[in-house]
DRENDO-1510 file (C-alpha; in Angstrom, 1 decimal, always signed):
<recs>
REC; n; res; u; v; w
REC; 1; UNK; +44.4; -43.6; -131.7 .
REC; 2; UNK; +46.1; -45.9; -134.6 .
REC; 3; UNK; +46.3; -49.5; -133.7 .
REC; 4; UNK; +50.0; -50.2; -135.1 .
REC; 5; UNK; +49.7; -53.9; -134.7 .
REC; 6; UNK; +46.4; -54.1; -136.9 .
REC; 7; UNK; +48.1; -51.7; -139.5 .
REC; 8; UNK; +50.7; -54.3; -139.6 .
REC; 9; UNK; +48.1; -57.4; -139.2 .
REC; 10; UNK; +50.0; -59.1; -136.0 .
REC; 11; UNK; +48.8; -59.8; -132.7 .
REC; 12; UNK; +49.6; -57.9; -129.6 .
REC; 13; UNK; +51.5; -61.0; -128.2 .
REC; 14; UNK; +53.6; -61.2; -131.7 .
REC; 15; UNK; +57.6; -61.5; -131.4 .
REC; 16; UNK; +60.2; -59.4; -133.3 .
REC; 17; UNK; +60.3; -61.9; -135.6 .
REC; 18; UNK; +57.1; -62.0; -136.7 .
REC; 19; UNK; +56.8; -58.4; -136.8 .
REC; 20; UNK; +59.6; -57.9; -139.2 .
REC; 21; UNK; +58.1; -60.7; -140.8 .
REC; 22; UNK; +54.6; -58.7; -141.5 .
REC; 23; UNK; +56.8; -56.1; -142.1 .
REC; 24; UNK; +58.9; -57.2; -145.4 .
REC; 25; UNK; +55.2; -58.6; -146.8 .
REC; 26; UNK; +53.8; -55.2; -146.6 .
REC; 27; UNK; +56.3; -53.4; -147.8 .
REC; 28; UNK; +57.0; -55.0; -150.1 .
REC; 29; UNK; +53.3; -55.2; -151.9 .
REC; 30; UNK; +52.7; -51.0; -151.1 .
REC; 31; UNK; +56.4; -49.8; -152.3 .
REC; 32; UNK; +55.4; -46.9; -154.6 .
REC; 33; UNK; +58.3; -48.1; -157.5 .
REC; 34; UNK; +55.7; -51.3; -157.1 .
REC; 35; UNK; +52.7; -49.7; -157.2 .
REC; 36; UNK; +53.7; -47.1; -160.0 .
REC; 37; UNK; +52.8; -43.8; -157.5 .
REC; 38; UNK; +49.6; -44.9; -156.5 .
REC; 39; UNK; +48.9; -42.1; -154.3 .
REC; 40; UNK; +46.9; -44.3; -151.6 .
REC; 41; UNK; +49.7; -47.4; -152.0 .
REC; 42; UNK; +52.2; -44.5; -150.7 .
REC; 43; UNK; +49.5; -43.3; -148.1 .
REC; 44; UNK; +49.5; -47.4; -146.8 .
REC; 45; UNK; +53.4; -47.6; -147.2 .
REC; 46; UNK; +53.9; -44.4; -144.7 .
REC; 47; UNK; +51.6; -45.6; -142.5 .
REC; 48; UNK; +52.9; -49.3; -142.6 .
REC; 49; UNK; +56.7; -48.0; -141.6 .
REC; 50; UNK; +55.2; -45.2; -139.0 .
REC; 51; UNK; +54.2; -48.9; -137.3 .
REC; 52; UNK; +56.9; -50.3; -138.2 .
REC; 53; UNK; +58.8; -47.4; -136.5 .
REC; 54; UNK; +57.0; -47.9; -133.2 .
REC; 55; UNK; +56.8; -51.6; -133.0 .
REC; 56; UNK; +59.9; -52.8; -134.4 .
REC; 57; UNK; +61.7; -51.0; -131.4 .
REC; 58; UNK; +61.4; -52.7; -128.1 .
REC; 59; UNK; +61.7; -49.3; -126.3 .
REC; 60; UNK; +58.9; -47.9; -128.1 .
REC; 61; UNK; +56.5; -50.9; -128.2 .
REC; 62; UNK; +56.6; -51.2; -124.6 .
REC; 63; UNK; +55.9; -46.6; -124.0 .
REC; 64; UNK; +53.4; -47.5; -126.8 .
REC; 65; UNK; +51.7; -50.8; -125.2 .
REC; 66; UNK; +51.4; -48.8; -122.0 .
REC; 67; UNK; +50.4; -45.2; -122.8 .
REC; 68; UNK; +49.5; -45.6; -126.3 .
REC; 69; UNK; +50.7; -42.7; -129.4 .
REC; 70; UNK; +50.9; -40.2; -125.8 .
REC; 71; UNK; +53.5; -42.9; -124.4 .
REC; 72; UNK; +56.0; -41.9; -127.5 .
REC; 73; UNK; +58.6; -39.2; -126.7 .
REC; 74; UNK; +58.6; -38.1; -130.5 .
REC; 75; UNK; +57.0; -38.7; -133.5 .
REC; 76; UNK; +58.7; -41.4; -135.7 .
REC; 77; UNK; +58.8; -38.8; -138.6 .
REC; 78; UNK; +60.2; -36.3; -136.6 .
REC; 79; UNK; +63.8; -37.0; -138.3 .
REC; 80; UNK; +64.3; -35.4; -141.3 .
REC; 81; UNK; +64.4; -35.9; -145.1 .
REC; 82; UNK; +64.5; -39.4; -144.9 .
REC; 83; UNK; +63.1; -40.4; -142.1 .
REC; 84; UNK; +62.2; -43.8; -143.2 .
REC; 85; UNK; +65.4; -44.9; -144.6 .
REC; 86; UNK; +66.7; -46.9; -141.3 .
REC; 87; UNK; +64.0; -49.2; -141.1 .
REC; 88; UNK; +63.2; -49.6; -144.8 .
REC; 89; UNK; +66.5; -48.9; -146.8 .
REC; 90; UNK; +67.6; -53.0; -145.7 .
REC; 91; UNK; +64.0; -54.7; -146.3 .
REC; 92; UNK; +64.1; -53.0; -149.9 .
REC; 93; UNK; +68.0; -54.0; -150.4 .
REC; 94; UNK; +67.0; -57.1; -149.7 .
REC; 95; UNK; +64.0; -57.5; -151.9 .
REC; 96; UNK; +64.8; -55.3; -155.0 .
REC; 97; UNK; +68.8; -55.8; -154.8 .
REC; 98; UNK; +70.2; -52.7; -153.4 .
REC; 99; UNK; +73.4; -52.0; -150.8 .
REC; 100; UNK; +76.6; -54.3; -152.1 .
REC; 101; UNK; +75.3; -56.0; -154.9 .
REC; 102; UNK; +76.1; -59.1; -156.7 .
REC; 103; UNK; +79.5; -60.7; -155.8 .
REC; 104; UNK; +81.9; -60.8; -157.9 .
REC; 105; UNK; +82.1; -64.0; -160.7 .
REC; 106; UNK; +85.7; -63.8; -160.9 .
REC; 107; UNK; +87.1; -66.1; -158.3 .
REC; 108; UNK; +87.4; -70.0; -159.6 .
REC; 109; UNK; +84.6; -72.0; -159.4 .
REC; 110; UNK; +84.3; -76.0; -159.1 .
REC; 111; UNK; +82.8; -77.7; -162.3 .
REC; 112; UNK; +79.3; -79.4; -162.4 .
REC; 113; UNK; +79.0; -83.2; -161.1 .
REC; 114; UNK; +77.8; -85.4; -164.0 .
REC; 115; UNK; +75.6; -88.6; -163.7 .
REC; 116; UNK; +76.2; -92.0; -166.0 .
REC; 117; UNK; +74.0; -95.3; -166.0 .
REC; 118; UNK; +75.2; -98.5; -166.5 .
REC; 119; UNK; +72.7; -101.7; -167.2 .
REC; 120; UNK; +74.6; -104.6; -165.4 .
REC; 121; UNK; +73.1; -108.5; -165.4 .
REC; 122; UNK; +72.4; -110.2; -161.7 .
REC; 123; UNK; +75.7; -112.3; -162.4 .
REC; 124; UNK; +77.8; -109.3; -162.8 .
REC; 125; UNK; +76.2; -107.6; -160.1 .
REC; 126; UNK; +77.4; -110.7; -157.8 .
REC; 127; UNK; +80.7; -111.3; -159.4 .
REC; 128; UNK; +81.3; -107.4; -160.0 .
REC; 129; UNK; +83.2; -106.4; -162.7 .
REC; 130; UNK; +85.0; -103.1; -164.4 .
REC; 131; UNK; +83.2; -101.6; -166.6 .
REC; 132; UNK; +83.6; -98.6; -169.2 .
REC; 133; UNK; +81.4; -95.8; -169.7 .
REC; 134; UNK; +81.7; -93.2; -172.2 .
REC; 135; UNK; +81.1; -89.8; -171.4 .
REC; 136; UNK; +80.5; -86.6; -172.6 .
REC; 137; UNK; +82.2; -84.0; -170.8 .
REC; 138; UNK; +84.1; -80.5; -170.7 .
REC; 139; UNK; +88.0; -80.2; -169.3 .
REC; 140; UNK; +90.6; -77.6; -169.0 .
REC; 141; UNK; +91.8; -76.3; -172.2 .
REC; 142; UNK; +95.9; -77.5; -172.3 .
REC; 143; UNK; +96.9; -74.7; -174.0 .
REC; 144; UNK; +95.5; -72.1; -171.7 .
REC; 145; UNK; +94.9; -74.4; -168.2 .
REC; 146; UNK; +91.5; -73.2; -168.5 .
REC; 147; UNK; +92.5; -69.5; -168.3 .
REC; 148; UNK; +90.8; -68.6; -171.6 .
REC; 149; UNK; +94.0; -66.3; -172.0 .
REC; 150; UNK; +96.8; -66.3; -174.5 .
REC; 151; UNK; +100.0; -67.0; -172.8 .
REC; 152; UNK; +101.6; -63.1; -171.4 .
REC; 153; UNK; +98.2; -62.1; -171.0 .
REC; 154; UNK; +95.8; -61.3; -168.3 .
REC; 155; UNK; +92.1; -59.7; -168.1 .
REC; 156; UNK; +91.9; -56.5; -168.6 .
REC; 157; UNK; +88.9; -54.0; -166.8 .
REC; 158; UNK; +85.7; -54.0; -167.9 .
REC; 159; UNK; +85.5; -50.4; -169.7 .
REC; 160; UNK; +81.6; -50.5; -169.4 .
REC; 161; UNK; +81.4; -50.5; -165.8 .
REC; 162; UNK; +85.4; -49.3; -164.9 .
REC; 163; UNK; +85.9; -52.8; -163.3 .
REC; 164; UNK; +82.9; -52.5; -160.9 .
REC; 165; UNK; +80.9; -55.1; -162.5 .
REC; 166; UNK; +77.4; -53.2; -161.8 .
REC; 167; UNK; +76.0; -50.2; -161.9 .
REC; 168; UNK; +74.3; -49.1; -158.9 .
REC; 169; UNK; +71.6; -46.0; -159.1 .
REC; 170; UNK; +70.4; -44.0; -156.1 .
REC; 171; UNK; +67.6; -42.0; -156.0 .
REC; 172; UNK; +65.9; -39.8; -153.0 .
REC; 173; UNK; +62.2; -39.2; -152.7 .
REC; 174; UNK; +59.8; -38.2; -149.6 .
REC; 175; UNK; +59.8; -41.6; -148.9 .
REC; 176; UNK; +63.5; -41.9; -148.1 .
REC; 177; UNK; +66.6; -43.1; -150.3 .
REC; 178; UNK; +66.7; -45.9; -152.7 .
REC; 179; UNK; +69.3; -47.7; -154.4 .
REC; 180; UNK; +69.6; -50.3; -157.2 .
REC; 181; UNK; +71.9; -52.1; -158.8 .
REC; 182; UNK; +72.7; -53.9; -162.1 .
REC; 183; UNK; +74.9; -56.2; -163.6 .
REC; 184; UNK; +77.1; -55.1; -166.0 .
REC; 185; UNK; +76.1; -57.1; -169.3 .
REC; 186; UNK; +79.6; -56.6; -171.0 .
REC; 187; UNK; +81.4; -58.5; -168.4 .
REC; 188; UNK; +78.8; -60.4; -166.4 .
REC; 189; UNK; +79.6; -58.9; -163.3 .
REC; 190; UNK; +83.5; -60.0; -162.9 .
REC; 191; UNK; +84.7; -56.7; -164.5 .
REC; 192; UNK; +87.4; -57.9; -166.3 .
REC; 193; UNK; +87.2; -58.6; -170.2 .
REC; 194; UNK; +89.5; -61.2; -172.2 .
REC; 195; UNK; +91.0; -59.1; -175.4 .
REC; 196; UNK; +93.4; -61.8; -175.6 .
REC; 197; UNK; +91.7; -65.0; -176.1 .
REC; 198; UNK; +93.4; -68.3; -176.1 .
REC; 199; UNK; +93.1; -69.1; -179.9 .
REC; 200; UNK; +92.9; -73.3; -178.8 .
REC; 201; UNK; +89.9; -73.1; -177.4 .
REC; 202; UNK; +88.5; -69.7; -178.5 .
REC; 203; UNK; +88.9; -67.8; -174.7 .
REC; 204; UNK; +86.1; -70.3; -173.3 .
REC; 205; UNK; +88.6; -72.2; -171.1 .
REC; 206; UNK; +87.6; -75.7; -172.0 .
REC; 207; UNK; +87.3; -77.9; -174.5 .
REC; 208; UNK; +84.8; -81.0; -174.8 .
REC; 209; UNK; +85.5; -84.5; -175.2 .
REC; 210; UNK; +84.3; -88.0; -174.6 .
REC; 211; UNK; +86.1; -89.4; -171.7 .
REC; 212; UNK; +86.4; -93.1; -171.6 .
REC; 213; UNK; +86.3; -94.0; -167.8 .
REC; 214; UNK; +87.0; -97.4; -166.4 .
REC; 215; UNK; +84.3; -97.9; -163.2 .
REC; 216; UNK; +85.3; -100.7; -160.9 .
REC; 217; UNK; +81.9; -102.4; -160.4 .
REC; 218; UNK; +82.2; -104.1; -156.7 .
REC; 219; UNK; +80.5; -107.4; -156.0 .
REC; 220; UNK; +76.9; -107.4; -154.4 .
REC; 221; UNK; +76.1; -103.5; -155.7 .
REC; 222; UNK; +72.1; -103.1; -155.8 .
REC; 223; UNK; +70.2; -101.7; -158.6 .
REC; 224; UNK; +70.4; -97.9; -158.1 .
REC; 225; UNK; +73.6; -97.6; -156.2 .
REC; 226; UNK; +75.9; -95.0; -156.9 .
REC; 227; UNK; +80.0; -95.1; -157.3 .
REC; 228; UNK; +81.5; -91.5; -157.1 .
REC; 229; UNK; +85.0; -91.0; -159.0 .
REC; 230; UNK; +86.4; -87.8; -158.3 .
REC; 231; UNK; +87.8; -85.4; -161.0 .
REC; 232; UNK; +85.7; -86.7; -164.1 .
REC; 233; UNK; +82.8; -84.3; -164.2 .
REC; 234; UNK; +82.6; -80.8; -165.4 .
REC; 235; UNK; +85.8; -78.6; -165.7 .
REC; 236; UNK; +86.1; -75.8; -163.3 .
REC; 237; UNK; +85.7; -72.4; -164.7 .
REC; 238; UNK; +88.6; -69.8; -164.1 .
REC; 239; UNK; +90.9; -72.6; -162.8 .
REC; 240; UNK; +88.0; -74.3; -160.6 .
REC; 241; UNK; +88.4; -77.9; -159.9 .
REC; 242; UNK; +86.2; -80.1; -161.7 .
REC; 243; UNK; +83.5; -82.1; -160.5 .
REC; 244; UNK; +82.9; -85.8; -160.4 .
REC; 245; UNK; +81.5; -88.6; -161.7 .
REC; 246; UNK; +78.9; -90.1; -159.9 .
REC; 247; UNK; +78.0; -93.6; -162.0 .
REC; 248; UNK; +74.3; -95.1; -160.6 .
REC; 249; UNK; +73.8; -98.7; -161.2 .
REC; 250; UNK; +70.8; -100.5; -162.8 .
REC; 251; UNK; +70.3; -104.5; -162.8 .
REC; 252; UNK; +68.3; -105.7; -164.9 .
REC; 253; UNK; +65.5; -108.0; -164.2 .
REC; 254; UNK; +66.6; -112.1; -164.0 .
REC; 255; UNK; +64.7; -114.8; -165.8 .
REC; 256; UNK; +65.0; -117.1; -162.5 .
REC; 257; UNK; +65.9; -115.2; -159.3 .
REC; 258; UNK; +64.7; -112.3; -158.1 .
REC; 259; UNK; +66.9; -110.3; -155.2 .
REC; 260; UNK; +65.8; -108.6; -152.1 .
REC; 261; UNK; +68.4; -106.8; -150.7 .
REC; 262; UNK; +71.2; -109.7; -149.9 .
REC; 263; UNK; +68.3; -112.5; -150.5 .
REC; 264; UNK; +67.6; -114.1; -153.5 .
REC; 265; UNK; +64.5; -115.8; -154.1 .
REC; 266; UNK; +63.6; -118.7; -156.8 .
REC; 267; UNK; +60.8; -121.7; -157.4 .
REC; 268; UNK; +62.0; -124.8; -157.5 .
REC; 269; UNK; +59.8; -127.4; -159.3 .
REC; 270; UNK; +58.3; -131.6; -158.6 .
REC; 271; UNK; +55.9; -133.5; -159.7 .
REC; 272; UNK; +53.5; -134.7; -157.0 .
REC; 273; UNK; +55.2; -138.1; -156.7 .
REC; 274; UNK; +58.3; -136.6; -155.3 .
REC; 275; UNK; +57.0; -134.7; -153.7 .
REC; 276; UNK; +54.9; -137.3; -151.7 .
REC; 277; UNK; +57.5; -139.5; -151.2 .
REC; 278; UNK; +60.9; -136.9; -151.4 .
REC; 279; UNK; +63.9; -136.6; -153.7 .
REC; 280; UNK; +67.0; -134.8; -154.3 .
REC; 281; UNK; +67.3; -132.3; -157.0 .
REC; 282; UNK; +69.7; -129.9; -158.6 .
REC; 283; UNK; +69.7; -126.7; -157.9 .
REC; 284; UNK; +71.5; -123.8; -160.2 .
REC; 285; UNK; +73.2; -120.7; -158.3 .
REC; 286; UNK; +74.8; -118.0; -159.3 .
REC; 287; UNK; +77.8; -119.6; -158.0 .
REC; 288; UNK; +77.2; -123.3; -159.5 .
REC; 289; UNK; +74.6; -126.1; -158.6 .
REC; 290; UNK; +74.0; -127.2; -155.5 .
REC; 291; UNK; +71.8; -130.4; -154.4 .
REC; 292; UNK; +68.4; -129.7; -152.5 .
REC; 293; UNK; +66.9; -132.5; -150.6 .
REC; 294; UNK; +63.0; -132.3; -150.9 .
REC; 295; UNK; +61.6; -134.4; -147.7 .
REC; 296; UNK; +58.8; -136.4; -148.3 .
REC; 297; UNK; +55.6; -135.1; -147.7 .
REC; 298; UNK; +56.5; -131.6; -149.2 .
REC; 299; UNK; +53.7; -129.5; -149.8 .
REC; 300; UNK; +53.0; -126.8; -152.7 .
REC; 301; UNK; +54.5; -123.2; -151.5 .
REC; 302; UNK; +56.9; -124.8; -148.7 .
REC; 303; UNK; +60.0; -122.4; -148.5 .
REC; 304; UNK; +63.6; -124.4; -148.4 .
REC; 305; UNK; +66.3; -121.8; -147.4 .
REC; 306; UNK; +70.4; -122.5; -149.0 .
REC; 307; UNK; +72.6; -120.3; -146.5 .
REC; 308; UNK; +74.7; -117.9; -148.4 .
REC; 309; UNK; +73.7; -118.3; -151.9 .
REC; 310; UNK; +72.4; -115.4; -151.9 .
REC; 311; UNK; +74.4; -111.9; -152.9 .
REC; 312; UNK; +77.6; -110.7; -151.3 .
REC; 313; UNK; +77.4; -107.7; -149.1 .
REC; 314; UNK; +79.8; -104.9; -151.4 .
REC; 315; UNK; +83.3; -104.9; -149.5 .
REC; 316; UNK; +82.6; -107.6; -146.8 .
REC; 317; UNK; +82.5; -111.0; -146.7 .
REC; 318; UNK; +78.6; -111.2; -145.4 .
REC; 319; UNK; +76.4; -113.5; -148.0 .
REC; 320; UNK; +72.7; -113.3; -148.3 .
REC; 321; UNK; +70.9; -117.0; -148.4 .
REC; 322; UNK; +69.0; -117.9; -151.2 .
REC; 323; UNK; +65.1; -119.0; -151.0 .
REC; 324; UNK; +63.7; -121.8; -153.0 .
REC; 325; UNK; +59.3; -121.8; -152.5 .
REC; 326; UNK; +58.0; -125.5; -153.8 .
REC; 327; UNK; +55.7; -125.5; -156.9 .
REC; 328; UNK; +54.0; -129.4; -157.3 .
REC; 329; UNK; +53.1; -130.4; -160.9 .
REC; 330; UNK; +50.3; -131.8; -161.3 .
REC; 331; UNK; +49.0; -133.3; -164.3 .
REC; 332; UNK; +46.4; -131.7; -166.6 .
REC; 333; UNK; +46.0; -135.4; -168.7 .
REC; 334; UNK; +45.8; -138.7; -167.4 .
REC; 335; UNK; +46.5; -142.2; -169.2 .
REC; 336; UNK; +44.4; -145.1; -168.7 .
REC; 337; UNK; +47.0; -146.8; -166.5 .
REC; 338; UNK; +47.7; -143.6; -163.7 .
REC; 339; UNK; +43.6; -143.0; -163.6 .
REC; 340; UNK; +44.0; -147.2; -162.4 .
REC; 341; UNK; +46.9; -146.7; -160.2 .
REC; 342; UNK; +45.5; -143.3; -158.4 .
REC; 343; UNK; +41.7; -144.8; -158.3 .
REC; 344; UNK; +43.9; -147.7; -156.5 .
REC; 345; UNK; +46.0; -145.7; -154.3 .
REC; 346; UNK; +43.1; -143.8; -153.2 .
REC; 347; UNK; +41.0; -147.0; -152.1 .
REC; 348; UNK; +44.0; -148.2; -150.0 .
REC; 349; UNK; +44.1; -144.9; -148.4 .
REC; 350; UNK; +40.7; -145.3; -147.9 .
REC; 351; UNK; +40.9; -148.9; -146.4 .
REC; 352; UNK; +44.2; -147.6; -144.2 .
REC; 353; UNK; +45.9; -150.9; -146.1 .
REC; 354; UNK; +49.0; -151.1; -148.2 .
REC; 355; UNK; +49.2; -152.1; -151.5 .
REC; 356; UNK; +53.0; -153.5; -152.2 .
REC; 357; UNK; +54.8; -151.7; -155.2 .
REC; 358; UNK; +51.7; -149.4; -156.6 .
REC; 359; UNK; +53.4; -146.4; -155.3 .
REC; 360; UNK; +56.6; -147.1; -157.6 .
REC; 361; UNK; +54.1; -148.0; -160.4 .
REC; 362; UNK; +52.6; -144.4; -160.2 .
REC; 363; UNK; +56.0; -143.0; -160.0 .
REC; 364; UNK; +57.1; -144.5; -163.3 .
REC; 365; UNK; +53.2; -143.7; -165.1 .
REC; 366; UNK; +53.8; -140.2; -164.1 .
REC; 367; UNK; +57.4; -139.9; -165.8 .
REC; 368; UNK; +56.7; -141.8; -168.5 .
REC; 369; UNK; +53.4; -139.3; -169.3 .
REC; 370; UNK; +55.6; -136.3; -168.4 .
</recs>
């Protein structure tokens, strides 16, 4: 007794799907216009779509599950010439292009989308602007609207292939009937020819030029956004529309801030002294200085936040904050008179007394040294 599902490598609990699956594999690999006539590749192939035959057909897997090759009213071969052309001629249509064929390429087709980069500084980025790019690109021929044709003329059939645009080739063996087709080289598979070619642009239908686009840049775009304009890609071909334009965004890197999302972020810099006893100190944004007050007591990597100096949100009024993280100075050299002054300060921290005016002494030793 032949054990269909091992000939086919499924399990007895496999689906239709995964039969079919097996199936196409199979077939596929033991074809004899694969395997050249191999006389046992064509002795696996016969025996693959005999189980085929029983298990691809619910009615016959379920006599066959039951009674076994004595469950099956008639022999899957018992039908003729061909009697393997209903379960294979699809599986080798679909693998080795037979039945229909290749569509038609004559019907109008939309043009290619094209990509441009442009390098924009943080400022602009938060401002926005309108920029140009240059681009290379193909449009519609004027003369012909992107026909290819002379004016009065039209295509005329492919004599190659009468119009067909491929050639299809059928042959029978033991095995059953199989067909294959080809594209016609002459026309490309359209089957129409241009005798009459429009002499502008030499029948190709388009023409190339450098199209100077104006891209309005909105405020707050991020560093690899993209802005679609429609129409100024790739011409159609055969009276296609054209693609677009899609224009991606880079920033470039900022000597000061760096951005996160709506956030910017910054150090802001004092010398110890101020930052001991406080101070007020300008801070530049990218929309003009502001004032930070530095409390006293300020310690080195404290984080002061300015609400919504940060970048706009593109097409809303939202602003992200902008984050200023402390860096103390401290200095590498001392004079004579600030080793005095901090020796003193540190021996009336050390008594818990005061000592009236050395801290403004200290303040002025360390900006005069800086």
């Amino acid at each position: 007794m032949k054990d269909y599902y091992a000939i086919l490598g499924v399990s007895r609990d496999a689906d239709q799907e995964q039969i079919k699956k097996a199936y196409r594999r199979l077939a596929r690999r033991y074809h004899p216009d694969v395997t050249g006539g191999d006389r046992e590749s064509e002795a696996r192939f016969k025996e693959i779509n005999e189980a085929y035959e029983i298990l691809g057909d619910p009615e016959k897997r379920h006599r066959y599950d039951l009674f076994g090759e004595e469950g099956l009213a008639a022999s899957p071969f018992d039908r003729g010439f061909d009697g393997f052309t209903s379960p294979f001629g699809d599986i080798f249509n679909l693998f080795f292009g037979g039945g229909q064929g290749r569509a038609r390429t004559s019907a109008p087709r939309r043009g290619s989308d094209l990509l441009a980069v442009v390098e924009l500084e943080l400022e602009e980025a938060y401002s926005g602007k309108i920029h140009v790019v240059e681009v290379p690109r193909h449009e519609s021929c004027p003369q012909c609207g992107g026909s290819g044709l002379e004016k009065g003329y039209g295509h005329d059939l492919c004599p190659d292939c009468g119009g067909e645009g491929r050639f299809t080739r059928t042959r029978r063996s033991a095995f059953g009937t199989f067909t294959s087709t080809t594209t016609c080289r002459r026309c490309g598979g359209s089957g129409e020819i241009n005798t009459h070619p429009c002499g502008f642009c030499e029948g190709r239908g388009v023409r190339e030029i450098v199209d100077r686009v104006e891209v309005d840049i909105p405020a707050g775009v991020d560093d690899g956004d993209r802005i679609r304009i429609s129409g100024r890609g790739e011409a159609g071909q055969l009276g296609g529309p054209p693609g677009d334009l899609f224009v991606e965004v880079r920033i470039k890197e900022h000597g000061a801030f760096a951005r996160h999302g709506r956030d910017l972020h910054a150090m802001v810099s004092v010398d110890m002294v101020e930052a001991a006893l406080g101070t007020e100190i300008a801070i530049p944004t990218l929309d003009g200085e502001e004032r930070l007050r530095v409390p006293p007591g300020s310690q080195p990597g404290d984080v002061f936040r300015l609400r919504g100096k940060g970048m706009p949100e593109v097409r809303s009024r939202a602003r992200g904050d902008l984050y200023l993280t402390l860096e103390v100075r401290i200095p590498e050299r001392l004079t004579a008179e600030q080793k005095r002054l901090l020796r003193e300060f540190q021996q009336l921290q050390d008594r818990g007394g005061e000592a009236p005016g050395i801290v403004e002494r200290l303040r002025k030793a360390v900006k005069q040294k800086a």
